[in-house]
KOLVO-273860 format. One record per residue (C-alpha): residue number from 1; residue in three letters; x, y, z. Coordinates in Angstrom, 1 decimal. Example, Ala and Ser with C-alpha at 12.3 -4.5 7.8 and 13.67 -1.06 7.14 Angstrom:
! residues 2
<pt><resi>1</resi><resn>ala</resn><px>12.3</px><py>-4.5</py><pz>7.8</pz></pt>
<pt><resi>2</resi><resn>ser</resn><px>13.7</px><py>-1.1</py><pz>7.1</pz></pt>
This chain:
! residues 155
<pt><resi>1</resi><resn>unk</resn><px>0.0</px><py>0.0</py><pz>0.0</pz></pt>
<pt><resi>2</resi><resn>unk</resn><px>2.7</px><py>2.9</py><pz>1.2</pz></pt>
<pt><resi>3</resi><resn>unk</resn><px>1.0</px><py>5.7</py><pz>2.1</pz></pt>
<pt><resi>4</resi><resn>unk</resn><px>0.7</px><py>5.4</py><pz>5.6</pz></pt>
<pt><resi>5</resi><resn>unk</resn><px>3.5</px><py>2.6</py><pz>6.3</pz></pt>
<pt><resi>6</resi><resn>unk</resn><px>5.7</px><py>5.0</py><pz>7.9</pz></pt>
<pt><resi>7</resi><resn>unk</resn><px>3.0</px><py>6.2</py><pz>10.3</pz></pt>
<pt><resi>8</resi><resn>unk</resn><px>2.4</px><py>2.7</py><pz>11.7</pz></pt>
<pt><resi>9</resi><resn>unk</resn><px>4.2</px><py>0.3</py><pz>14.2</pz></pt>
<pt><resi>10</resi><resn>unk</resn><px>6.3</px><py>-2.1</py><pz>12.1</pz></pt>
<pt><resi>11</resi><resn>unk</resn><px>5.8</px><py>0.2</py><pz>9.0</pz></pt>
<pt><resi>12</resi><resn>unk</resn><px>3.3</px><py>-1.7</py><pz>6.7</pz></pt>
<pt><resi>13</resi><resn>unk</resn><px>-0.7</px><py>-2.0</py><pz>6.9</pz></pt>
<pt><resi>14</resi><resn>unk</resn><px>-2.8</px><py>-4.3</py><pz>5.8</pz></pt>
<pt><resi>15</resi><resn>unk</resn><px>-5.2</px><py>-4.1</py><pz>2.7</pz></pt>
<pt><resi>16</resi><resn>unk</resn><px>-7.9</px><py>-5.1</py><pz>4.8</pz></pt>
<pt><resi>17</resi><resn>unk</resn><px>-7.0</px><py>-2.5</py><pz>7.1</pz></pt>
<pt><resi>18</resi><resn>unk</resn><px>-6.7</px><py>0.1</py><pz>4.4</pz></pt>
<pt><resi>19</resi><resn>unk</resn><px>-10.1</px><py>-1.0</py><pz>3.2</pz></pt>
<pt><resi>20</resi><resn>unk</resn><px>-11.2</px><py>-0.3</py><pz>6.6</pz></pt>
<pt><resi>21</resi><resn>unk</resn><px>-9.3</px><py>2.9</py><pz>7.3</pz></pt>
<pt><resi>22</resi><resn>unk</resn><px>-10.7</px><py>4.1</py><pz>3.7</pz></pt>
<pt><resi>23</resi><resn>unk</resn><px>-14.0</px><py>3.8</py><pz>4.8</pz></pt>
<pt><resi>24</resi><resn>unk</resn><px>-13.7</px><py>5.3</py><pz>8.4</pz></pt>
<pt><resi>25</resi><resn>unk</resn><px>-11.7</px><py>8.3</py><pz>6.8</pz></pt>
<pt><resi>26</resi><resn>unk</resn><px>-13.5</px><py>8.9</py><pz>4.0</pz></pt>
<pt><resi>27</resi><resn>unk</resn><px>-16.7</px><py>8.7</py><pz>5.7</pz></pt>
<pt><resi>28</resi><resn>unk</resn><px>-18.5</px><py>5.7</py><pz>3.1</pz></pt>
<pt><resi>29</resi><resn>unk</resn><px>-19.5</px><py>2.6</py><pz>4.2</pz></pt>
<pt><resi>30</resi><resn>unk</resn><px>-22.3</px><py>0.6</py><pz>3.8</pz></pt>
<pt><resi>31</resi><resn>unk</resn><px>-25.7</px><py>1.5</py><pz>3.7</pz></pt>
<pt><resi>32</resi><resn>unk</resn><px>-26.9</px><py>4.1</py><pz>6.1</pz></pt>
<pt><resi>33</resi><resn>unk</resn><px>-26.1</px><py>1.9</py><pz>9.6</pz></pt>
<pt><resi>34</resi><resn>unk</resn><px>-23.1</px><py>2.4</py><pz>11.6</pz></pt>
<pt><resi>35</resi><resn>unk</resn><px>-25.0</px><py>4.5</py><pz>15.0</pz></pt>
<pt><resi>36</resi><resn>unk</resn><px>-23.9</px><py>3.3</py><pz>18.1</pz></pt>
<pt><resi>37</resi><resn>unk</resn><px>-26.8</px><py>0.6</py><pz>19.3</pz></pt>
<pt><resi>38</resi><resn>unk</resn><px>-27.2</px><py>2.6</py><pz>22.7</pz></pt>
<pt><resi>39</resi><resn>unk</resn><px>-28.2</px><py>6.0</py><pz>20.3</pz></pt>
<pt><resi>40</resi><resn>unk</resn><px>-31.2</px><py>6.8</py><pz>19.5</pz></pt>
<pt><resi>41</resi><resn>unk</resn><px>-32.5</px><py>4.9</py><pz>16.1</pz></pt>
<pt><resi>42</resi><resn>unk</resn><px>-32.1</px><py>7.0</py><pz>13.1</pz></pt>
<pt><resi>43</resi><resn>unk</resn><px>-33.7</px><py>7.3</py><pz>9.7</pz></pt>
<pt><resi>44</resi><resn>unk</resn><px>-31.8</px><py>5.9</py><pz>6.9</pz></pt>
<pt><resi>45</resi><resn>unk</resn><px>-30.4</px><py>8.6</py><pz>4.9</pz></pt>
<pt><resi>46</resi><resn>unk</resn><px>-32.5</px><py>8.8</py><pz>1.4</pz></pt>
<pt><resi>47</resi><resn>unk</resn><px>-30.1</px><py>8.1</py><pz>-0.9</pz></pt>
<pt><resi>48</resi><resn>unk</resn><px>-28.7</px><py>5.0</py><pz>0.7</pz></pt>
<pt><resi>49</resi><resn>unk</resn><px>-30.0</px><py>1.7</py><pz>0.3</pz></pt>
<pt><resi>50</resi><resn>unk</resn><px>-30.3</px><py>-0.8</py><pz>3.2</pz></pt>
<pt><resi>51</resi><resn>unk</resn><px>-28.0</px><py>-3.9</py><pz>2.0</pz></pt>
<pt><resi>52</resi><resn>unk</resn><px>-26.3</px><py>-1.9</py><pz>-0.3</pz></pt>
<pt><resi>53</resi><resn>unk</resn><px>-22.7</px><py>-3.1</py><pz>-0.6</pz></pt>
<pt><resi>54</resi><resn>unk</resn><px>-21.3</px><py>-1.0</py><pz>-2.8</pz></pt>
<pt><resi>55</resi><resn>unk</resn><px>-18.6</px><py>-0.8</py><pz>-0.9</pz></pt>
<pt><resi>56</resi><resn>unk</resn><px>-17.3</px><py>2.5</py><pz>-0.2</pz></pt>
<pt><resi>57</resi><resn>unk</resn><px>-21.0</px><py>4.1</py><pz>-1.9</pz></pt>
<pt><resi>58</resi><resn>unk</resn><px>-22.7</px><py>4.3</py><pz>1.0</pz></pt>
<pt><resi>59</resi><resn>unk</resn><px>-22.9</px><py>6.4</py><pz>3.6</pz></pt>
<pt><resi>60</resi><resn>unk</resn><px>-21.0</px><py>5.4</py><pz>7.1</pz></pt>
<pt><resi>61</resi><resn>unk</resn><px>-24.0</px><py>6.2</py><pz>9.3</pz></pt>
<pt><resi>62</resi><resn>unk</resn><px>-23.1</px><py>10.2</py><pz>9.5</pz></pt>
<pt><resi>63</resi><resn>unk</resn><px>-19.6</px><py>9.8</py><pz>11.1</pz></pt>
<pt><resi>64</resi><resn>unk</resn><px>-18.7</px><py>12.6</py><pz>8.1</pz></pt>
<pt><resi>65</resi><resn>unk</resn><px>-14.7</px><py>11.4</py><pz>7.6</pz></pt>
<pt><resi>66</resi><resn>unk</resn><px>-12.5</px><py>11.8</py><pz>9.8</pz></pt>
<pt><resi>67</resi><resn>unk</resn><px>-13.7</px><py>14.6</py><pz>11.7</pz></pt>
<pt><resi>68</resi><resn>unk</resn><px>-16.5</px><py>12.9</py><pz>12.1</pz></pt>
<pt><resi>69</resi><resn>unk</resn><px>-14.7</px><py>10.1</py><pz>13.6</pz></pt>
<pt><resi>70</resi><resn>unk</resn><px>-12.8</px><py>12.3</py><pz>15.8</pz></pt>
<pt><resi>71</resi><resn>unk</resn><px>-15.7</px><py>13.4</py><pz>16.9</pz></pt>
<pt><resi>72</resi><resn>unk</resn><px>-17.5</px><py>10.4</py><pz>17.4</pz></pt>
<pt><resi>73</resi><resn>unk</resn><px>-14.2</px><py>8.8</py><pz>19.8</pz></pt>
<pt><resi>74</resi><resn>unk</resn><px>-14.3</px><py>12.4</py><pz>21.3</pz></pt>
<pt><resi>75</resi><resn>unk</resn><px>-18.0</px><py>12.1</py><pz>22.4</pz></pt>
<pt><resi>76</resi><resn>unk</resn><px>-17.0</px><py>8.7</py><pz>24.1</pz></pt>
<pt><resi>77</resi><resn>unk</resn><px>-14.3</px><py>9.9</py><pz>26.0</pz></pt>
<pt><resi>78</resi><resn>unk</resn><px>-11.7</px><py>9.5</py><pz>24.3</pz></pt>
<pt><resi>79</resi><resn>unk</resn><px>-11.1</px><py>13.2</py><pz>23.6</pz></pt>
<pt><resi>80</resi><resn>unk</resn><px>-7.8</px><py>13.8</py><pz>25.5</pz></pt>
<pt><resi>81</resi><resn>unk</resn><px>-6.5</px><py>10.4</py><pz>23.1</pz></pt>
<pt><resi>82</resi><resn>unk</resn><px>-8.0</px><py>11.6</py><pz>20.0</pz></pt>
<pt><resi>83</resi><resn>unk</resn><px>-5.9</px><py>15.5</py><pz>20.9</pz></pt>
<pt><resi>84</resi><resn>unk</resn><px>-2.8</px><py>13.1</py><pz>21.7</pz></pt>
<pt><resi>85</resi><resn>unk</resn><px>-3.1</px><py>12.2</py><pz>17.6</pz></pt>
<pt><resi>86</resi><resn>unk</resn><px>-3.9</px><py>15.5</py><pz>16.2</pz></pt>
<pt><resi>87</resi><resn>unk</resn><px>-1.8</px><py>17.8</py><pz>18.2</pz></pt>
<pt><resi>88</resi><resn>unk</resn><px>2.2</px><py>17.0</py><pz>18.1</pz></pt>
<pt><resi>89</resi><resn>unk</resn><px>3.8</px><py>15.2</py><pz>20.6</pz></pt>
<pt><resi>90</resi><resn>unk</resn><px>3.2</px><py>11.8</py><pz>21.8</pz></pt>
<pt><resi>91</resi><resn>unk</resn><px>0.5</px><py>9.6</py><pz>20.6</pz></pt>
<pt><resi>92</resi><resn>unk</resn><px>-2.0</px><py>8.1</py><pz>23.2</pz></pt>
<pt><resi>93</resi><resn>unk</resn><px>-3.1</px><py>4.2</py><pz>22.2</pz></pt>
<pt><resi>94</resi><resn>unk</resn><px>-6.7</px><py>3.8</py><pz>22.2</pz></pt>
<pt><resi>95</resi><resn>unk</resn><px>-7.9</px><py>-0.2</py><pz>23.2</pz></pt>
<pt><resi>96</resi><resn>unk</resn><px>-9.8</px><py>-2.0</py><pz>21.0</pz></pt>
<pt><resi>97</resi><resn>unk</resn><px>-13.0</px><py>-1.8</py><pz>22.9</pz></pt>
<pt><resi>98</resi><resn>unk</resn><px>-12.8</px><py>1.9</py><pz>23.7</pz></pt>
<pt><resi>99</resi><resn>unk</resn><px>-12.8</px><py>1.8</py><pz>19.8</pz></pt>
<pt><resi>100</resi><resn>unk</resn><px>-15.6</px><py>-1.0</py><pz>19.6</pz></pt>
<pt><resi>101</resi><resn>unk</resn><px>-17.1</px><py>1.1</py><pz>22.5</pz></pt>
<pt><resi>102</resi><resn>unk</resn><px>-17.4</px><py>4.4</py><pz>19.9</pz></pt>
<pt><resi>103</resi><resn>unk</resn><px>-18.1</px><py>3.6</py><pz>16.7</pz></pt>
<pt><resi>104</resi><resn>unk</resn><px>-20.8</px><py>0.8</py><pz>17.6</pz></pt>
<pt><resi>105</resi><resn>unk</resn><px>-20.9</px><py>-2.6</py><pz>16.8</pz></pt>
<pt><resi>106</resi><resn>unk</resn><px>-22.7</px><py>-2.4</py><pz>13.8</pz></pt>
<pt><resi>107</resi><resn>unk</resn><px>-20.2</px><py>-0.2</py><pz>12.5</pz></pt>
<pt><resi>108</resi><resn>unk</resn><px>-17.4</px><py>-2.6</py><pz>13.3</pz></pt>
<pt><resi>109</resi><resn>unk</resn><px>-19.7</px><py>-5.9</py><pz>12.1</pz></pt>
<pt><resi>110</resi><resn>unk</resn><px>-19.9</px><py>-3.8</py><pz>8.9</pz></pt>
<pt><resi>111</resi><resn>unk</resn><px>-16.2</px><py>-2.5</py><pz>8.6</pz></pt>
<pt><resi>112</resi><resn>unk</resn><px>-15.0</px><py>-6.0</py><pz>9.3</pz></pt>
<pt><resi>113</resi><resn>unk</resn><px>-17.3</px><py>-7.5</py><pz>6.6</pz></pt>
<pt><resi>114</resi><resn>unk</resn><px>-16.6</px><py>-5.1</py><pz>4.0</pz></pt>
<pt><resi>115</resi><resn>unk</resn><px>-12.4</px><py>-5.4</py><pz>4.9</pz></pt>
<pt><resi>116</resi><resn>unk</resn><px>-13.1</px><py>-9.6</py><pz>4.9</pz></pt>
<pt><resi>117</resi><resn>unk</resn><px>-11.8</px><py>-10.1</py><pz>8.6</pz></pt>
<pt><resi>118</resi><resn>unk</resn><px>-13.1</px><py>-10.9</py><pz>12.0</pz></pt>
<pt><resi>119</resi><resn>unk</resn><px>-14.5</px><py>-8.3</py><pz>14.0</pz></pt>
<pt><resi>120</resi><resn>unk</resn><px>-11.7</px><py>-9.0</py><pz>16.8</pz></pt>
<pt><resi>121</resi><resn>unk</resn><px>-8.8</px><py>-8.6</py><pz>14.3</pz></pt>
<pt><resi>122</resi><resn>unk</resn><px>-10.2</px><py>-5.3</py><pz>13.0</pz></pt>
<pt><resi>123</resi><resn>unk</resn><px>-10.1</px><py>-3.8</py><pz>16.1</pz></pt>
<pt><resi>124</resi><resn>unk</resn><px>-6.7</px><py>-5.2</py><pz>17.3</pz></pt>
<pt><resi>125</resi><resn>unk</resn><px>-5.1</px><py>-3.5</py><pz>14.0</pz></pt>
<pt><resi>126</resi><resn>unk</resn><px>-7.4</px><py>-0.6</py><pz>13.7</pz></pt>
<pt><resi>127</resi><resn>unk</resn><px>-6.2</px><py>0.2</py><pz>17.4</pz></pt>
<pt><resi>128</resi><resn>unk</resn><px>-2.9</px><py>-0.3</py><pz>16.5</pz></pt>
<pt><resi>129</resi><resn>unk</resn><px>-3.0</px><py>1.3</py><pz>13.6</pz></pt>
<pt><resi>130</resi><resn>unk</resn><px>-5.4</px><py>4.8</py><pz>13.9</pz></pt>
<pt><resi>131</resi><resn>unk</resn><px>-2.9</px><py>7.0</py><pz>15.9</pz></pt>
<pt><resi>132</resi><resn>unk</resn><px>-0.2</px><py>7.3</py><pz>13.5</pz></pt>
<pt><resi>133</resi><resn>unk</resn><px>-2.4</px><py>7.3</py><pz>10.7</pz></pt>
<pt><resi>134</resi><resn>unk</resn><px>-4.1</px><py>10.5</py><pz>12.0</pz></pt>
<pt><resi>135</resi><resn>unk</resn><px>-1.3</px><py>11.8</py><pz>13.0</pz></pt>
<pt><resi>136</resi><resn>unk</resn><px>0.2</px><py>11.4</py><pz>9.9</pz></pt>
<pt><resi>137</resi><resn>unk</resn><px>-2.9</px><py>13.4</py><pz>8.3</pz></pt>
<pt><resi>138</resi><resn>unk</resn><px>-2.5</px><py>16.1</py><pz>10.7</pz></pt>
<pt><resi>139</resi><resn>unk</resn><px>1.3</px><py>17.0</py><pz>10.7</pz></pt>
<pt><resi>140</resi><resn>unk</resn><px>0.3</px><py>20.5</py><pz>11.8</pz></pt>
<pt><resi>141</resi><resn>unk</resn><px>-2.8</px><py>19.9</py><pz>13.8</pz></pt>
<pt><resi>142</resi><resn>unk</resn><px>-5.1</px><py>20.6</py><pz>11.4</pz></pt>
<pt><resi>143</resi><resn>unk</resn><px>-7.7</px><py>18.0</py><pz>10.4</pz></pt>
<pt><resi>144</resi><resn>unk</resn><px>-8.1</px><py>18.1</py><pz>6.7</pz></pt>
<pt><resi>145</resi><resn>unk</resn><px>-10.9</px><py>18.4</py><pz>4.6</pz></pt>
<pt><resi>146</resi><resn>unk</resn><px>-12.7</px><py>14.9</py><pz>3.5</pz></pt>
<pt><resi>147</resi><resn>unk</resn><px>-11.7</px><py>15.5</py><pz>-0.2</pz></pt>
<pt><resi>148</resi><resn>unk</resn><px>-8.0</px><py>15.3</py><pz>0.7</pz></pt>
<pt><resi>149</resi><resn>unk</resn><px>-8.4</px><py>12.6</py><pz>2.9</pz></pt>
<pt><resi>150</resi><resn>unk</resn><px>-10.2</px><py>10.8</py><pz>-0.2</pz></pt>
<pt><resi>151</resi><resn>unk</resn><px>-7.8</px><py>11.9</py><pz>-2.6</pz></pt>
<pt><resi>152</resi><resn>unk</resn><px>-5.1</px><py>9.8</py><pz>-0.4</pz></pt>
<pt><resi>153</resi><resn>unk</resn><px>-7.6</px><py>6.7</py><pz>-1.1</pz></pt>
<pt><resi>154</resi><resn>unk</resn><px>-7.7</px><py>7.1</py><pz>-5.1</pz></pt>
<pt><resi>155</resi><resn>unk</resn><px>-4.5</px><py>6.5</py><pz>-5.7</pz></pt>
């Protein structure tokens, strides 16, 4: 892959895991799911379809990229980690189920079905993995737009 290598422990990620981190960062996902299960339930956006697996067509349930995401892990506590990413300096580790704990299950059943691995694996390297990478995509503490982010995906 290449892009993010250097940003990760032992310097090479996954496809899976790119497939995963494309989705999360990009915002697209499949269909309009992804909430946590303890929020409240939401309408399916209009223009996605329910089953649709398109891949990355869909919306990821309103996470919005990855300030969405950021947001998202910042609502469930994890907003002194998530500044630990952004900002310079040291990165804070996030566990797998602080991550499971955020994004919802469905949102990790999905992930992990659209990236082809098990739910468990997804979070061990998605934990592993999602400091550096945003820290990568904010070398001056600035979250990018969703466009850039996307364009990092195309090629």
């Amino acid at each position: 892959m290449g892009i993010f290598d250097d940003a990760v422990p032992g310097g090479n990620i996954s496809k899976p895991i790119m497939i995963a981190l494309g989705a999360l960062l990009v915002g697209k996902l499949l269909g309009g799911r992804g909430a946590p299960e303890d929020a409240a339930p939401q309408q399916q956006q209009p223009n996605a379809q329910a089953g649709d697996d398109g891949g990355l067509l869909g919306s990821l349930g309103g996470l919005g990229g990855l300030g969405g995401l950021l947001g998202k892990l910042a609502e469930a506590g994890q907003g002194s980690t998530v500044d630990s990413w952004v900002k310079p300096g040291q990165n804070q580790p996030i566990a797998p189920g602080s991550l499971e704990s955020a994004l919802g299950s469905q949102t990790i059943s999905d992930l992990a079905r659209h990236a082809g691995i098990s739910e468990q694996e997804l979070l061990k390297q998605l934990s592993t993995v999602l400091p550096g990478v945003v820290d990568k995509l904010t070398p001056q503490g600035q979250i990018p737009s969703q466009e850039q982010v996307a364009s990092l995906f195309r090629s």
